[in-house]
C-alpha positions as CSV (number, residue, x, y, z in Angstrom):
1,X,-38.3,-6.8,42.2
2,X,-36.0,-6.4,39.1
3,X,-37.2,-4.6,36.0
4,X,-36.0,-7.1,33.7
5,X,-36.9,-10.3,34.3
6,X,-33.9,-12.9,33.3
7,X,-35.1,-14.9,30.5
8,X,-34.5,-19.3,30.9
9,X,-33.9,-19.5,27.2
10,X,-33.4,-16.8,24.6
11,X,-32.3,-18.9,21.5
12,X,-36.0,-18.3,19.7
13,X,-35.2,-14.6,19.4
14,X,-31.5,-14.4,19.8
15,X,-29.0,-14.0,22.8
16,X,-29.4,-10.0,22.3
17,X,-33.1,-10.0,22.5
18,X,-32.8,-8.0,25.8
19,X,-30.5,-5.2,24.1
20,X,-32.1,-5.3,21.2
21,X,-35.7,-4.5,22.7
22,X,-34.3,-2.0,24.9
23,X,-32.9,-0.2,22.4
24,X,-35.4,-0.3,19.8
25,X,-37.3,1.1,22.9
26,X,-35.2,4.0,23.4
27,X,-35.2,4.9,20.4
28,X,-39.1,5.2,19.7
29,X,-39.8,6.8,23.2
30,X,-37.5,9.6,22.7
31,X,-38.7,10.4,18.7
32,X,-42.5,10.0,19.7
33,X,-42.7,9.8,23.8
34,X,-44.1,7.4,26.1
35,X,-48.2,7.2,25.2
36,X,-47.5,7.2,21.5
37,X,-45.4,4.3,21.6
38,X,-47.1,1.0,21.2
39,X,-45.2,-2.3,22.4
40,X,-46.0,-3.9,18.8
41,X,-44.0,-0.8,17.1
42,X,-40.9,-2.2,19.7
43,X,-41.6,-5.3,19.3
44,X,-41.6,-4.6,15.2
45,X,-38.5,-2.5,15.3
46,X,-36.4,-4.8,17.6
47,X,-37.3,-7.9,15.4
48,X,-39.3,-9.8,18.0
49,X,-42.9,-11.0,19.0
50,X,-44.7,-9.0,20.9
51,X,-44.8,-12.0,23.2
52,X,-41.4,-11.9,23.5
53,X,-40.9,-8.4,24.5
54,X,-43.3,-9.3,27.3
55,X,-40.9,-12.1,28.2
56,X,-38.6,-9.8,29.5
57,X,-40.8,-7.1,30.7
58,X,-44.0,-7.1,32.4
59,X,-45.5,-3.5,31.1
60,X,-44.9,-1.1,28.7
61,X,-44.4,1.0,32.0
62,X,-41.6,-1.6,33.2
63,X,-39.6,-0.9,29.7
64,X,-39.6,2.1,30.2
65,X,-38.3,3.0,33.4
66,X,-35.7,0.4,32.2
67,X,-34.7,2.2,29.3
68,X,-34.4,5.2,32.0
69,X,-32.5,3.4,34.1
70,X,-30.3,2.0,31.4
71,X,-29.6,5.5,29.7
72,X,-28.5,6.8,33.7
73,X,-25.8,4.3,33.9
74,X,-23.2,6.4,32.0
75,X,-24.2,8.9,35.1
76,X,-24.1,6.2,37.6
77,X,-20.1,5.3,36.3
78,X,-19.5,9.2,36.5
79,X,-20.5,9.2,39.9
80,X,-18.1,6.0,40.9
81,X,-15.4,8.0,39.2
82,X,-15.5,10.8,41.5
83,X,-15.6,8.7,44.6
84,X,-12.8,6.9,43.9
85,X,-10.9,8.4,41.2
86,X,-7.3,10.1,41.8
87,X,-7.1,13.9,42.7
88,X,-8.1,16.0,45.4
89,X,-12.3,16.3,45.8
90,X,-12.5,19.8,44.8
91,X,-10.9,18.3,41.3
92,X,-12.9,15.1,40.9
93,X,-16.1,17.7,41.4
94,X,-14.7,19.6,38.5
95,X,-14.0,16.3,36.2
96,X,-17.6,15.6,37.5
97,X,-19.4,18.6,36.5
98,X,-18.0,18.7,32.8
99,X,-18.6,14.6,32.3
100,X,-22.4,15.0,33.2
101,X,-23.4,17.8,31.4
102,X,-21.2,16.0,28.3
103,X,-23.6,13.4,29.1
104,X,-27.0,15.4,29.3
105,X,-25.9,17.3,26.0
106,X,-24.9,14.0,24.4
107,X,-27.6,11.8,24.8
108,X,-30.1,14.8,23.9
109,X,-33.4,12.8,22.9
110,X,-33.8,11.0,26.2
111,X,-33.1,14.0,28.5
112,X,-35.6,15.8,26.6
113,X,-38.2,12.7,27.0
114,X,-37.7,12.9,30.7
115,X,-37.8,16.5,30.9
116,X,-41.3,16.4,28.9
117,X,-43.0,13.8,30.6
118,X,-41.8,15.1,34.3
119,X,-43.6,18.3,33.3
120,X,-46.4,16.7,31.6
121,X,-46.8,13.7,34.1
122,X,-44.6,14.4,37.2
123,X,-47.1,13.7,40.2
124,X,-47.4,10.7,38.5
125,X,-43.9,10.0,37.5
126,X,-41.9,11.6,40.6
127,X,-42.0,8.4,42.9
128,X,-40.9,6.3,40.2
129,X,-38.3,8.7,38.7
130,X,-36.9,8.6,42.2
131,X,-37.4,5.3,43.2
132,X,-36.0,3.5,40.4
133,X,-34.3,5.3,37.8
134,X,-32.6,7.9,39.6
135,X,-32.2,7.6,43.2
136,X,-29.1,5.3,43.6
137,X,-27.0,8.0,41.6
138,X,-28.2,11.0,43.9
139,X,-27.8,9.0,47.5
140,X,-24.1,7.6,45.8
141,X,-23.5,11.7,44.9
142,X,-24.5,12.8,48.3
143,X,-23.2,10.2,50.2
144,X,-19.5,11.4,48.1
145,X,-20.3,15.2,49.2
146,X,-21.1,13.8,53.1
147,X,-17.4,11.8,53.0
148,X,-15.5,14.9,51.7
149,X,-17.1,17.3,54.7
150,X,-16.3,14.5,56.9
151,X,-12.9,15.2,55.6
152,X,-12.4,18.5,55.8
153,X,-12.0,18.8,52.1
154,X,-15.9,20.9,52.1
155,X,-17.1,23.6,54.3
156,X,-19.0,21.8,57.2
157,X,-22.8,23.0,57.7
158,X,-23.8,22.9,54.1
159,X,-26.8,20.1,53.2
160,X,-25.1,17.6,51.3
161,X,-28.6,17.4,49.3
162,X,-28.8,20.7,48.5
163,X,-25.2,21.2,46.9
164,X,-26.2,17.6,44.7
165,X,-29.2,19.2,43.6
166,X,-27.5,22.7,42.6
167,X,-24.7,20.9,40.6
168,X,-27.6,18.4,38.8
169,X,-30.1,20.9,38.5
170,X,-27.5,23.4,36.8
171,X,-26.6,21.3,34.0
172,X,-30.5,20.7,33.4
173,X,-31.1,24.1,33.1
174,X,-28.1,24.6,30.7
175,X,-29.7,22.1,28.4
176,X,-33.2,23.7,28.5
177,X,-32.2,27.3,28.1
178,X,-28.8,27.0,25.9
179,X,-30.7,28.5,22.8
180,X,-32.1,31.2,24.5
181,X,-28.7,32.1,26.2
182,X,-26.7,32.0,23.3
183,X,-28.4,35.3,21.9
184,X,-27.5,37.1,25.3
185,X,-24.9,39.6,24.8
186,X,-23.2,38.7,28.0
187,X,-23.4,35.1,28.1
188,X,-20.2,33.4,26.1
189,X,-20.0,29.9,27.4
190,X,-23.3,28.5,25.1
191,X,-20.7,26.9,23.1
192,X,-18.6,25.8,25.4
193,X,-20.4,23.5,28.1
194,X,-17.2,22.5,29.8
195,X,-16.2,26.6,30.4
196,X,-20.1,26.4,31.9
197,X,-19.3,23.7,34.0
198,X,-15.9,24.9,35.6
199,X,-17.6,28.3,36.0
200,X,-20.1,26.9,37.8
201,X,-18.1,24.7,40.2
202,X,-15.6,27.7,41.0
203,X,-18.5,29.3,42.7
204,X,-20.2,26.4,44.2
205,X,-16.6,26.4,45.5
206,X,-15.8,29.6,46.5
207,X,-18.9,31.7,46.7
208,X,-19.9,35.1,45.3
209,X,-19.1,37.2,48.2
210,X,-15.6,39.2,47.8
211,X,-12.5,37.2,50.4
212,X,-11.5,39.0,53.4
């Protein structure tokens, strides 16, 4: 069942009502997160009735996994790019790498929101996180990663899953600890997310262990 249920007639509130709520949404879940945020203080902010809001969306719960879903699409379009964009794989995963963590970095408040309420709420949240805001994108990345062993183009015998989750989850964990890495002595690519991000796909690539 769709998230957003299509309104018949949006002309009391304005043919942006949708955008408008979802944004306004956004916006006060990431400065206050999700239990703070009341849907009058959306419905206030987005210039609607409260009743309207609920037009569109059954729960405060629904609107938010929206809003989730909505902020993942710029991910979602990253991931069509490297299945079917020009270049060889092994490039594509490099255009990849830099373009999500660009993406993380960029849209800062909401990938701290999520971050904060999987720690806070994940048993709860997990299932839906996966379900419905972020489980297309992962079975579309692995799905990519499957084609190109199929092809040759990666090593055969490594879990498609697995190399998904260690060029996510390394990007996640540049955003969480880039303020404490930047006062390493020995770490220099703080600054530079896309030096991170080819760094990290060269090994992915070609391993730590010395060639023959």
């Amino acid at each position: 069942m769709p998230l957003v249920e299509p309104a018949p007639n949006l002309s009391a509130s304005g043919p942006d009502a949708v955008e408008r709520i979802l944004a306004s949404a956004k916006d006060l879940f990431a400065e206050s997160g999700f239990d703070a945020v009341s849907m009058n203080a959306i419905a206030e902010r987005a210039g609607v009735s409260k009743a309207n809001v609920f037009h569109h969306f059954k729960s405060k719960d629904a609107l938010y996994l929206e809003v989730l879903k909505t902020a993942c699409n710029e991910s979602g379009s990253q991931i069509d790019q490297l299945g079917n964009g020009s270049g060889t794989l092994v490039e594509r995963l490099r255009d990849f790498s830099q373009l999500h963590l660009a993406n993380i970095l960029q849209d800062e408040k909401i990938s701290r929101l999520i971050q904060r309420d999987l720690l806070e709420n994940g048993p709860q949240r997990g299932k839906e996180f996966a379900e419905q805001v972020f489980g297309q994108n992962f079975a579309s990345l692995v799905n990519i990663l499957r084609t190109g062993q199929k092809k040759g183009e990666l090593r055969k015998g490594i879990d498609p899953a697995m190399l998904a989750t260690l060029l996510i989850g390394a990007d996640v964990f540049f955003f969480q600890s880039r303020e404490v890495l930047r006062h390493f002595p020995d770490v220099g690519f703080t600054d530079t997310p896309g030096s991170y991000s080819r760094m990290l796909v060269d090994i992915l690539l070609h391993g730590i262990l010395p060639h023959p």
